[in-house]
Every structure is written in structure tokens, then in C-alpha cells.
C-alpha positions in Angstrom: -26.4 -26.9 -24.7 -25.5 -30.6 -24.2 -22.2 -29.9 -22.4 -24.3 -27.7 -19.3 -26.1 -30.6 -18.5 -23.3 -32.6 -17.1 -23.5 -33.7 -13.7 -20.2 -31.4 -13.6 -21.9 -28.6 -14.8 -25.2 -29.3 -12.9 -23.3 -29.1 -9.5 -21.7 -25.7 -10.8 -24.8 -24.4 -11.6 -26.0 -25.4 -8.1 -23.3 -23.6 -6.2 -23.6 -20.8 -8.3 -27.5 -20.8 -7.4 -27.0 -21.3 -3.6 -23.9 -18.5 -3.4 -26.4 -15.9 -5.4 -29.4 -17.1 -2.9 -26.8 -17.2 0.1 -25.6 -12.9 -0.9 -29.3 -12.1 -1.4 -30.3 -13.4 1.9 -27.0 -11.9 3.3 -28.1 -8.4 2.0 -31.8 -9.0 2.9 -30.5 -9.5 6.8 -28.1 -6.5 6.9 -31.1 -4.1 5.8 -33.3 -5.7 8.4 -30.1 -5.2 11.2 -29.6 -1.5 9.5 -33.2 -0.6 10.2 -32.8 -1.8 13.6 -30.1 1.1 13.9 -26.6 -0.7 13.1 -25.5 2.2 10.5 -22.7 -0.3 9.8 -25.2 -2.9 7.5 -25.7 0.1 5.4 -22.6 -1.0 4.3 -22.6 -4.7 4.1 -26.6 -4.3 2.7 -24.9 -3.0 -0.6 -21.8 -5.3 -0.6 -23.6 -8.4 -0.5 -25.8 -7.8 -3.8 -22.2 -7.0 -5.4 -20.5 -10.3 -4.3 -24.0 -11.9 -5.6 -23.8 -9.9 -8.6 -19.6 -11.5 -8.9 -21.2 -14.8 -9.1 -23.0 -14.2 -11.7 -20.6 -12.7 -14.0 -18.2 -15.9 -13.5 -21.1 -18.0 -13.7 -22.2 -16.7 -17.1 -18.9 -16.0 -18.5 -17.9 -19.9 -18.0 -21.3 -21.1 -20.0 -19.9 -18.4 -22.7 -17.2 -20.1 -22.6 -18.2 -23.5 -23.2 -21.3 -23.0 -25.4 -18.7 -21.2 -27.6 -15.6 -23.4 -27.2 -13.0 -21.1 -26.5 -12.1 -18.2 -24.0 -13.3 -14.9 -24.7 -10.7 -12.6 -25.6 -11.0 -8.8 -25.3 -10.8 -7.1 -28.5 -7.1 -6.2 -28.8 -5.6 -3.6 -31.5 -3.3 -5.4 -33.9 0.6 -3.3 -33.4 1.6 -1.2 -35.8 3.8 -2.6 -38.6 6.8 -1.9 -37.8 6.6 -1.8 -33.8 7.9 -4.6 -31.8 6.9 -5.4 -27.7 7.8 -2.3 -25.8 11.3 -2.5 -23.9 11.5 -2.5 -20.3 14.3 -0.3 -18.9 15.1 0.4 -15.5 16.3 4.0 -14.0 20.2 4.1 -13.2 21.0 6.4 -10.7 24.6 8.1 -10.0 24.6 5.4 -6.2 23.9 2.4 -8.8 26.2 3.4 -11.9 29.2 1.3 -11.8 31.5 3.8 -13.5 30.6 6.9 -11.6 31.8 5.6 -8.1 35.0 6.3 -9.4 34.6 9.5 -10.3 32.6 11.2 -6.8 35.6 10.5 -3.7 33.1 11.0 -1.4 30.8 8.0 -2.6 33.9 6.2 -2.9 35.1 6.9 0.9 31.5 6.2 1.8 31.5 2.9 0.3 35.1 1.9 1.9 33.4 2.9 4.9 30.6 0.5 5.0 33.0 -2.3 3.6 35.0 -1.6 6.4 32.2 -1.9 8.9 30.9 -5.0 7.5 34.2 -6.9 7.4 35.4 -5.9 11.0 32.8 -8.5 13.3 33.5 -5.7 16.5 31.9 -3.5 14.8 28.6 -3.1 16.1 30.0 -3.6 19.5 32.3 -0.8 19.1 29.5 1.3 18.0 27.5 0.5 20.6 29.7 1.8 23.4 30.1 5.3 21.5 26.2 5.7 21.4 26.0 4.8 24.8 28.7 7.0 26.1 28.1 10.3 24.2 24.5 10.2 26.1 
């Protein structure tokens, strides 16, 4: 109990006090301004308690913490003997396999074609003036 009374910890439990205060007050004035007939503090009249309610749950989780020494864990099932960390693949598809390029000419001519287009610096230029002229 020793360590919560730090002047650390007593300015922590200050803001924590003034940010719950702060999100009830918040909430209190939407419902006033939703009774007035602003249908959009219905809204922000339940968030606030939830932001408030945030607080709290940090606030108490970090004196947890410290009155017990270490962070809490979440119970975790041991892995099965046997069973090592899961392996990550990604998909390969026919555009991304190196070996089938080969194989499909038309992926192959369509791939000369962009290399082409890349490499030639008229290109866009060139393109350009066929858009423009076939409208």
C-alpha cells in the first residue's frame, strides 16, 4: 500500500479523479442539452460515462499492478507437446509465381509489354496523343 502513496502515484490518482469527475460532468451536460431537444447528446450522454468508465479500468488495473508487483497476464493455455508457433505463409498466385511466367505467353508478352513501356521515356507522351486523337 506504501508504493500508492507516492507523490507519483498521488498525482495519478488525482488525474484519474478529475478525468472521471470531468466525463461525469460531461455526461451530466449532454442530458441537460438532450432534454433541451439536441437528439444528438443522446449520444454523447452515454459516451461520456464510457470514457469515465475507461479511466477507471486503467486506473485500477495499474494499482493491480503495483500492489502485486508484476503485470497481469491473461490466463493463456500451455501448446500442446509436440506443436511449435504456427507458420505464417503467404498465398502465391499464378501473376506472382516465378516459374509459371514461363509457361502462359500471354503473361509473358504482357510483361515485355510493360517493360517496354517503362524503359522507353516517350512513352506516356506517345500515349497521350493516341487518347487524345481517337476522341
Amino acid at each position: 500500500m506504501r508504493p500508492l502513496l507516492t507523490p507519483r502515484w498521488l498525482l495519478r490518482h488525482g488525474i484519474a479523479l478529475v478525468l472521471v469527475l470531468a466525463c461525469a460532468g460531461l455526461a451530466w451536460w449532454q442530458v441537460t442539452r438532450a432534454m433541451g431537444g439536441n437528439s444528438l447528446s443522446f449520444g454523447y450522454a452515454l459516451l461520456w460515462p464510457v470514457f469515465g468508465l475507461f479511466v477507471i479500468v486503467i486506473w485500477w488495473r495499474e494499482v493491480r499492478v503495483v500492489r502485486h508487483g508484476e503485470p497481469i497476464e491473461p490466463d493463456r493455455p500451455a501448446p500442446a507437446e509436440g506443436f511449435r508457433a504456427p507458420v505464417i505463409t503467404r498465398h502465391v498466385s499464378r501473376a506472382t509465381a516465378a516459374d509459371d511466367v514461363d509457361d502462359d505467353p500471354v503473361l509473358a508478352a504482357y510483361n515485355e509489354y510493360l517493360r517496354t513501356g517503362i524503359r522507353s521515356d516517350g512513352a506516356r507522351a506517345e500515349n497521350s496523343d493516341r487518347i487524345s486523337r481517337s476522341e
